[in-house]
PyMOL Python script that loads the backbone (N, CA, C, O; Angstrom):
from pymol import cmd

cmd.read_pdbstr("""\
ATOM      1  N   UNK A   1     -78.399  56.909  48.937  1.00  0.00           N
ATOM      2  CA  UNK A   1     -77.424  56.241  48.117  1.00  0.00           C
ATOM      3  C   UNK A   1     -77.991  54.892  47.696  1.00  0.00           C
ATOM      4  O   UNK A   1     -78.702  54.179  48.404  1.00  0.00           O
ATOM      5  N   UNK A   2     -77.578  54.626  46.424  1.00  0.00           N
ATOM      6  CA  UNK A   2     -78.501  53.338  46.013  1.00  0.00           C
ATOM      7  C   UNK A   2     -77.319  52.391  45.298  1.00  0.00           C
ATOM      8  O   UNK A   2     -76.743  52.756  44.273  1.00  0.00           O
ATOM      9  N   UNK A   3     -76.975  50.864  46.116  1.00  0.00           N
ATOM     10  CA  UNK A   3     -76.474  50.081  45.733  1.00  0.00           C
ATOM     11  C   UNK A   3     -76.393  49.749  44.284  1.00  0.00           C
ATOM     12  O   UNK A   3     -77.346  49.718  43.506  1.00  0.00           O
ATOM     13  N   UNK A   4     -75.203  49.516  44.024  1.00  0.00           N
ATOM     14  CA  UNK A   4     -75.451  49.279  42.095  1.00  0.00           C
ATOM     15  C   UNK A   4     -74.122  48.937  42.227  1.00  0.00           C
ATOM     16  O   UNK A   4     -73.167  49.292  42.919  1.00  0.00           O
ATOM     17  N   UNK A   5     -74.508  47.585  40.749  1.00  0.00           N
ATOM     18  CA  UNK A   5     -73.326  46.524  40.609  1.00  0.00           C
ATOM     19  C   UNK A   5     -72.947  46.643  38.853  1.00  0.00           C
ATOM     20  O   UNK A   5     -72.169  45.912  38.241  1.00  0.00           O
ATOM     21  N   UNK A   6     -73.913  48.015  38.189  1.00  0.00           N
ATOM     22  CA  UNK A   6     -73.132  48.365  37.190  1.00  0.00           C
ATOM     23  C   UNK A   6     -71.951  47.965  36.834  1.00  0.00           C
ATOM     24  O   UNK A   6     -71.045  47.807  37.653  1.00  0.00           O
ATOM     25  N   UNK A   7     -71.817  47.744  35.501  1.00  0.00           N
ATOM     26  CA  UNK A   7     -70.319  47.205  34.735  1.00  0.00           C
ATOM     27  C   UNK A   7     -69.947  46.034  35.763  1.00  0.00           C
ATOM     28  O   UNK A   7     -68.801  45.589  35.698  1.00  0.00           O
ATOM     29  N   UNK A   8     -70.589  45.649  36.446  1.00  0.00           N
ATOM     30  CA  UNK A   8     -69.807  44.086  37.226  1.00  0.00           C
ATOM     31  C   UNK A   8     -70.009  42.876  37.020  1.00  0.00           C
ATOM     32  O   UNK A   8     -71.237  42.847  36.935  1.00  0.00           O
ATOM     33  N   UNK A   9     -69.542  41.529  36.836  1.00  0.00           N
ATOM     34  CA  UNK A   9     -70.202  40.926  36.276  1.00  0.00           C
ATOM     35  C   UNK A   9     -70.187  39.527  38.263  1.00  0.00           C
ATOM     36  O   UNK A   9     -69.510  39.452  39.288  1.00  0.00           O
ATOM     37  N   UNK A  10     -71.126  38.960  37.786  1.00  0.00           N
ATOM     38  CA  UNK A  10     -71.061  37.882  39.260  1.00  0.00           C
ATOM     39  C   UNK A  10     -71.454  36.885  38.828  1.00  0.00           C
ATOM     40  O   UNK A  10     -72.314  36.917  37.947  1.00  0.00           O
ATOM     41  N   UNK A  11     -70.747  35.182  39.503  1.00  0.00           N
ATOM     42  CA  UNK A  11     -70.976  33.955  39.269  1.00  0.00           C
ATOM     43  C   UNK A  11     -71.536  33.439  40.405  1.00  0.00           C
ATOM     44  O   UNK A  11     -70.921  33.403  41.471  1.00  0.00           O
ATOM     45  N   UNK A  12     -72.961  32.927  40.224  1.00  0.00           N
ATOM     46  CA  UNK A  12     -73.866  32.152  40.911  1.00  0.00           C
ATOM     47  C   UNK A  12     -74.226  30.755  40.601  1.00  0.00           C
ATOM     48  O   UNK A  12     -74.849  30.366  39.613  1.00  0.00           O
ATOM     49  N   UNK A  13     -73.640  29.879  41.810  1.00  0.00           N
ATOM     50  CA  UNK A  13     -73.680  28.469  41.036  1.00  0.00           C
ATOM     51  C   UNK A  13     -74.587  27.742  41.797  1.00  0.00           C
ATOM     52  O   UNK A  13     -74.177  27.376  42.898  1.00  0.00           O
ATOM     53  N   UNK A  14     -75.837  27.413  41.446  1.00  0.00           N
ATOM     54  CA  UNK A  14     -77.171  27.011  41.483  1.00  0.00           C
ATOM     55  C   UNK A  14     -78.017  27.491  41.468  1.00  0.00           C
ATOM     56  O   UNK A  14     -79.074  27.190  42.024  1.00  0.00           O
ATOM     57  N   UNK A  15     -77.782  28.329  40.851  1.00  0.00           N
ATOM     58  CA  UNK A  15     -78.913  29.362  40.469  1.00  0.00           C
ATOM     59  C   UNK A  15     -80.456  29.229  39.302  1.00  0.00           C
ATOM     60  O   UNK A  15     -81.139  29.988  38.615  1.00  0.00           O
ATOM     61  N   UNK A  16     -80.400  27.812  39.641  1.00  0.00           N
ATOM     62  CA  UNK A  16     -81.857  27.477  38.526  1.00  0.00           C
ATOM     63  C   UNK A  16     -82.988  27.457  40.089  1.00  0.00           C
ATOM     64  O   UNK A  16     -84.171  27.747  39.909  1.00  0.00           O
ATOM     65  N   UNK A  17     -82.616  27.186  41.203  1.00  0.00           N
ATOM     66  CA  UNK A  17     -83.580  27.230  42.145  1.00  0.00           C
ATOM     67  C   UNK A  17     -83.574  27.436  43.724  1.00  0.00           C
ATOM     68  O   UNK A  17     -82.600  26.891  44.244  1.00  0.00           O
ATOM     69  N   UNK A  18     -84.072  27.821  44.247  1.00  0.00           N
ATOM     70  CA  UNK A  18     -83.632  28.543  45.767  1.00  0.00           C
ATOM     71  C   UNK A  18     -82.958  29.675  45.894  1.00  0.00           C
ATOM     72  O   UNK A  18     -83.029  30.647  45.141  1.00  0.00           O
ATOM     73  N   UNK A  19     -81.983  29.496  47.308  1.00  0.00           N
ATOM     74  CA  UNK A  19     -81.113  30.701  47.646  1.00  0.00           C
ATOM     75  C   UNK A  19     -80.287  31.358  46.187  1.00  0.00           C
ATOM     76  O   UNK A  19     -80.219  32.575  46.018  1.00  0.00           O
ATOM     77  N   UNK A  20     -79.778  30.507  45.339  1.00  0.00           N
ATOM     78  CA  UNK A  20     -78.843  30.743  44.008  1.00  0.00           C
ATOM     79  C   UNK A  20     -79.927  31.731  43.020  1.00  0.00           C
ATOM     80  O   UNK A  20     -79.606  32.668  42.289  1.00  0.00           O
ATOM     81  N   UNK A  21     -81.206  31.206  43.261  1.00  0.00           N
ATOM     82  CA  UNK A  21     -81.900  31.718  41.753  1.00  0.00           C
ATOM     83  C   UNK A  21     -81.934  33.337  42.689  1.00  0.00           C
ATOM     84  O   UNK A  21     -81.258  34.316  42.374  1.00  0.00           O
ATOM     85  N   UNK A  22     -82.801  33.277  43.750  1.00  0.00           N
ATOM     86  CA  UNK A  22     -83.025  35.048  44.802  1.00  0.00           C
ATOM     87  C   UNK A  22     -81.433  35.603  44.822  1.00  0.00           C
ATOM     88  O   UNK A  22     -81.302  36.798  45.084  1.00  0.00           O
ATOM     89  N   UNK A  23     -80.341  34.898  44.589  1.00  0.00           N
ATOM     90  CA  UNK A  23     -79.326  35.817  44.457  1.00  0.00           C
ATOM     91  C   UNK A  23     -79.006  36.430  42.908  1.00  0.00           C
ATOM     92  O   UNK A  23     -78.664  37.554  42.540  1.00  0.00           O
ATOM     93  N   UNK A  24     -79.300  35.060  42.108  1.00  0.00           N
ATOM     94  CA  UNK A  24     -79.161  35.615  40.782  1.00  0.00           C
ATOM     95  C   UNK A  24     -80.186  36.954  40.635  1.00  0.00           C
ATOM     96  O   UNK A  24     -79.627  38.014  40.354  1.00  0.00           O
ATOM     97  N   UNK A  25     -81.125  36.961  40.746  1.00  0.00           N
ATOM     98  CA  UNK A  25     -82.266  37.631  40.500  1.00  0.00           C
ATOM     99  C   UNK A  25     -81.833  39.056  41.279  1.00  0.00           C
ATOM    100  O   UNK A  25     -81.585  40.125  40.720  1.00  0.00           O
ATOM    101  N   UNK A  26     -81.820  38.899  42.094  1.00  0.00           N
ATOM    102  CA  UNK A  26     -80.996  40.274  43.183  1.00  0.00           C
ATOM    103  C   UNK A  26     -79.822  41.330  42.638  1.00  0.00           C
ATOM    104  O   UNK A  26     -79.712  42.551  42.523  1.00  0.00           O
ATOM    105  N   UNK A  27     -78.941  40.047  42.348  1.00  0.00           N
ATOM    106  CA  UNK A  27     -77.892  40.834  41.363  1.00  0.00           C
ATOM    107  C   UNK A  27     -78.154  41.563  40.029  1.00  0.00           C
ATOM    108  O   UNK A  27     -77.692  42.648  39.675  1.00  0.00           O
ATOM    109  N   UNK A  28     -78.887  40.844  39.445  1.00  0.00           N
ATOM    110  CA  UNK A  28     -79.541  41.089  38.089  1.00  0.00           C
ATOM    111  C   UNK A  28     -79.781  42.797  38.770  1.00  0.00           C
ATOM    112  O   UNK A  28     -79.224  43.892  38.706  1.00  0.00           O
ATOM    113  N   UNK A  29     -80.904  42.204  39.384  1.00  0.00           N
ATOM    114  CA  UNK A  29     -81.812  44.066  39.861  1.00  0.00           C
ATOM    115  C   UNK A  29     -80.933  45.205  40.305  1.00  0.00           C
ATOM    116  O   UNK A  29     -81.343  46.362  40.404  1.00  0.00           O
ATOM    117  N   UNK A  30     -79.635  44.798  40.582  1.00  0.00           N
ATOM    118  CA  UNK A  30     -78.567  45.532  41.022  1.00  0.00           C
ATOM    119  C   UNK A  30     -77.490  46.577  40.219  1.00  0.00           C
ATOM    120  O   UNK A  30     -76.726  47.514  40.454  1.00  0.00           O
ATOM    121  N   UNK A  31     -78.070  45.593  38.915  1.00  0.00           N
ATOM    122  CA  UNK A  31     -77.242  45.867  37.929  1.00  0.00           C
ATOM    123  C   UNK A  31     -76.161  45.098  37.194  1.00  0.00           C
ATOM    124  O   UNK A  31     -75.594  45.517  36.185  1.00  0.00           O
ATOM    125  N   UNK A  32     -75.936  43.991  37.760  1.00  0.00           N
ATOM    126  CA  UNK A  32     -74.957  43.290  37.371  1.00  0.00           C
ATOM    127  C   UNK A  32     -75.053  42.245  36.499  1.00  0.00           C
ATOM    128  O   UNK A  32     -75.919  41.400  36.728  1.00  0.00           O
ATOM    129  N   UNK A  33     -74.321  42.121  35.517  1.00  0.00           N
ATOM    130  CA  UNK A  33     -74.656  40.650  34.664  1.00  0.00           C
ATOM    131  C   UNK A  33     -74.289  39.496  34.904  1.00  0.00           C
ATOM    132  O   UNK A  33     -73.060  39.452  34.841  1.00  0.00           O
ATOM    133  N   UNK A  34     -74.910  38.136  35.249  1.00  0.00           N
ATOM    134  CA  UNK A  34     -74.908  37.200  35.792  1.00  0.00           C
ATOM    135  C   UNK A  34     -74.862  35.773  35.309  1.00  0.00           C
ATOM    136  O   UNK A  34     -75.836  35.124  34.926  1.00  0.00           O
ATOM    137  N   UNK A  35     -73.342  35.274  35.388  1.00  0.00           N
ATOM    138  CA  UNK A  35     -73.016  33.707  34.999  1.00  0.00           C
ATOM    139  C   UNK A  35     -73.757  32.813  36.194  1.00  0.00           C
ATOM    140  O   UNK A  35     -73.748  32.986  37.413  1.00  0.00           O
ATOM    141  N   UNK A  36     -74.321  31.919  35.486  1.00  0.00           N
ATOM    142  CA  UNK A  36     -75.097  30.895  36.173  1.00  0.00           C
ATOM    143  C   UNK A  36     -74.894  29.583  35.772  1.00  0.00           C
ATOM    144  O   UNK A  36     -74.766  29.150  34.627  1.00  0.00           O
ATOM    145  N   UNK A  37     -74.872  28.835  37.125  1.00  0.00           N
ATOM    146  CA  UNK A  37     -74.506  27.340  36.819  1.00  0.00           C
ATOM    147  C   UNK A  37     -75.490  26.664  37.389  1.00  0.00           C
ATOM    148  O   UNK A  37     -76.137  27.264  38.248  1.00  0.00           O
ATOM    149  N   UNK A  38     -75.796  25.485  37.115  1.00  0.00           N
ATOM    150  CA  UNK A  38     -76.769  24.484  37.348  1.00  0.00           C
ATOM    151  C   UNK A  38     -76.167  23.398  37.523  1.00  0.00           C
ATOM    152  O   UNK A  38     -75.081  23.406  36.943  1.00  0.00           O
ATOM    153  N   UNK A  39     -76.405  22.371  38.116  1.00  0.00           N
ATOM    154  CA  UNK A  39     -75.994  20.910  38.698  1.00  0.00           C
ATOM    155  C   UNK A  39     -77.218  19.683  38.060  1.00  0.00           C
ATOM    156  O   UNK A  39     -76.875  18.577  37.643  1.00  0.00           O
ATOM    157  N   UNK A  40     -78.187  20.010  38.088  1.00  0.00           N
ATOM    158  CA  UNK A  40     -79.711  18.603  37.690  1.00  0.00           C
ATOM    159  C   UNK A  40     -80.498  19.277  36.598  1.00  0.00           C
ATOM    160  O   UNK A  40     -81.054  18.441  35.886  1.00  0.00           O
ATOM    161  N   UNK A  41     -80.729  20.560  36.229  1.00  0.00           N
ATOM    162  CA  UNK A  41     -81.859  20.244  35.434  1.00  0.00           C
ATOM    163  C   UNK A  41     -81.495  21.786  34.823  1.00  0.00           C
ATOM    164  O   UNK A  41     -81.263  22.819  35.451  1.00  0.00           O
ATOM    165  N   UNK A  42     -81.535  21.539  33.314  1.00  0.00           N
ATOM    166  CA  UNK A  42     -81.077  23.421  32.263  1.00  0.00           C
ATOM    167  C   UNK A  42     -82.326  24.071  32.720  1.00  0.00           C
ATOM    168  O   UNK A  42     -82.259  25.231  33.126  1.00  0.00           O
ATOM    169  N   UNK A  43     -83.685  23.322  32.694  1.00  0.00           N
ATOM    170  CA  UNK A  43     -84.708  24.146  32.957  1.00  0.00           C
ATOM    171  C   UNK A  43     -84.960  25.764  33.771  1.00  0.00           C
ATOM    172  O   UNK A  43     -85.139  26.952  33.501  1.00  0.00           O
ATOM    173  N   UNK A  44     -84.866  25.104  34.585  1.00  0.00           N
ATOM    174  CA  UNK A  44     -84.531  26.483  35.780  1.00  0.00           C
ATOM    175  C   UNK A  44     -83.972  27.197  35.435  1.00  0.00           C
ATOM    176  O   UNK A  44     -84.492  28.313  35.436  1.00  0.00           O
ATOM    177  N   UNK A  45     -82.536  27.070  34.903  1.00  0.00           N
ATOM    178  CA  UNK A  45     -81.484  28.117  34.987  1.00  0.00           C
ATOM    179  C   UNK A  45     -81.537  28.911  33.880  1.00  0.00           C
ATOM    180  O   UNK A  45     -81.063  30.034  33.710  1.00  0.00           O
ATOM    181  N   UNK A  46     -82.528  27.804  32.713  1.00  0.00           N
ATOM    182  CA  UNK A  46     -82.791  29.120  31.769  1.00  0.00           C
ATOM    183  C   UNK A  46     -84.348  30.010  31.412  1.00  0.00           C
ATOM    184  O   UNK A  46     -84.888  30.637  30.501  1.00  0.00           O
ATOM    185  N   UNK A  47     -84.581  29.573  32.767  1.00  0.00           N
ATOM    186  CA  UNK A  47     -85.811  30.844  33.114  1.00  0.00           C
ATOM    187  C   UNK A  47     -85.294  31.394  34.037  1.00  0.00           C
ATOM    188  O   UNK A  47     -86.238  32.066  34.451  1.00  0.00           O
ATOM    189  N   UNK A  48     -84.069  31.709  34.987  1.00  0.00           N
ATOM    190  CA  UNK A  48     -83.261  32.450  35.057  1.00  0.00           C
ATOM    191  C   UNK A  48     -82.585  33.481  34.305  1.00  0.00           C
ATOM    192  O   UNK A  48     -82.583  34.708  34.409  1.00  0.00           O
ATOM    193  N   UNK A  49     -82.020  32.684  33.531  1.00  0.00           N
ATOM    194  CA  UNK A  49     -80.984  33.818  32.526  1.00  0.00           C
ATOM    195  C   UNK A  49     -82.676  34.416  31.229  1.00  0.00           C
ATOM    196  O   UNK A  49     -82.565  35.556  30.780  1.00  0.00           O
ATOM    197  N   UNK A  50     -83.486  33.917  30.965  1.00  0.00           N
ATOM    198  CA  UNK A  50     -84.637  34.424  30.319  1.00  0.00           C
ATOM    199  C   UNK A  50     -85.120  35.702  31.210  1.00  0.00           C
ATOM    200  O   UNK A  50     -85.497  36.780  30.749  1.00  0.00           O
ATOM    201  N   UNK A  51     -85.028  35.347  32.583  1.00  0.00           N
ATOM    202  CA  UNK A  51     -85.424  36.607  33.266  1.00  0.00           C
ATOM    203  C   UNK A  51     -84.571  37.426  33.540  1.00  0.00           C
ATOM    204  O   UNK A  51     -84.940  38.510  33.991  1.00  0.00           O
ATOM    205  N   UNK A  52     -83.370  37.194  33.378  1.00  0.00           N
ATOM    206  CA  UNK A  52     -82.012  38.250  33.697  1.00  0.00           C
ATOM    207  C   UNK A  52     -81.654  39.030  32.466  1.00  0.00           C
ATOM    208  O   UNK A  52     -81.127  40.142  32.450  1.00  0.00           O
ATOM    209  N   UNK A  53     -82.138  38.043  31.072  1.00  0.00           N
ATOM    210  CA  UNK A  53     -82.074  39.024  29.622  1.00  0.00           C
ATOM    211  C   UNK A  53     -83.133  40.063  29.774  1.00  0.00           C
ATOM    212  O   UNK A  53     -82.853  41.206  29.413  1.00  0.00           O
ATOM    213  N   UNK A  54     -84.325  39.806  30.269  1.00  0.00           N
ATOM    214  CA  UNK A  54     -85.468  40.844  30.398  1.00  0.00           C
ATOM    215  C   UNK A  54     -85.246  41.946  31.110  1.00  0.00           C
ATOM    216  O   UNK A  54     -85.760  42.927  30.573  1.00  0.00           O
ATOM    217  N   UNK A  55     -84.690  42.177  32.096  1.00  0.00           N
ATOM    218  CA  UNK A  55     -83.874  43.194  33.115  1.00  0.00           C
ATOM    219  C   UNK A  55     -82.503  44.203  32.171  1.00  0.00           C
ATOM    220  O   UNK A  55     -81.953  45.244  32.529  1.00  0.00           O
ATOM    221  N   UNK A  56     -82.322  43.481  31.058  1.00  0.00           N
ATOM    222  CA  UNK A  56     -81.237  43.874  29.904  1.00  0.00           C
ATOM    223  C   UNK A  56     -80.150  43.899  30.816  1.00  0.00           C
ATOM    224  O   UNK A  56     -79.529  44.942  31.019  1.00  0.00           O
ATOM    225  N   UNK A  57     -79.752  42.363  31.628  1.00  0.00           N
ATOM    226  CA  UNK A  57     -78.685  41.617  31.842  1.00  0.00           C
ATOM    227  C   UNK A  57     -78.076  40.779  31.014  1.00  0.00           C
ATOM    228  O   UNK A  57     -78.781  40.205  30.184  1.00  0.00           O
ATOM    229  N   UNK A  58     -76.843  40.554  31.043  1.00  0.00           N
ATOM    230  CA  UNK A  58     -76.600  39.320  30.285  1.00  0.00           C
ATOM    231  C   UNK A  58     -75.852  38.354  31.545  1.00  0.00           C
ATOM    232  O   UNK A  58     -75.052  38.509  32.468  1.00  0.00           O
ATOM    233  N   UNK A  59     -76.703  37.236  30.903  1.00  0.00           N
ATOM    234  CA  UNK A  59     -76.587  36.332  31.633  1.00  0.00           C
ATOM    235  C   UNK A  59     -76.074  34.480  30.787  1.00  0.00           C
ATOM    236  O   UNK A  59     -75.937  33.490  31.505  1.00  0.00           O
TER     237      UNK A  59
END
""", "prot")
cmd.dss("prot")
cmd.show_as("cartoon", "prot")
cmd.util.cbc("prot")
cmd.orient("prot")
């Protein structure tokens, strides 16, 4: 049986770096499309969501 977050969508808030980005990224691979928030710097979070569009997430 293989975990899948199809049609779900999940909010990860710090997800430009650390534990937030390996969860964003996780979910992504899961299937799920992923709102992301950042606190210091857009950078990160949008080579996040750049890598979560590549997976054909929306993020």
């Amino acid at each position: 049986m293989k975990f899948t977050l199809e049609g779900k969508t999940c909010l990860v808030t710090g997800a430009g770096r650390g534990i937030g980005r390996a969860i964003a990224l996780t979910l992504g691979e899961a299937g799920a499309d992923v709102a992301i928030t950042f606190s210091r710097s857009i950078g990160p979070a949008e080579e996040v969501k750049a890598e979560l569009e590549k997976m054909g997430r929306k993020a």
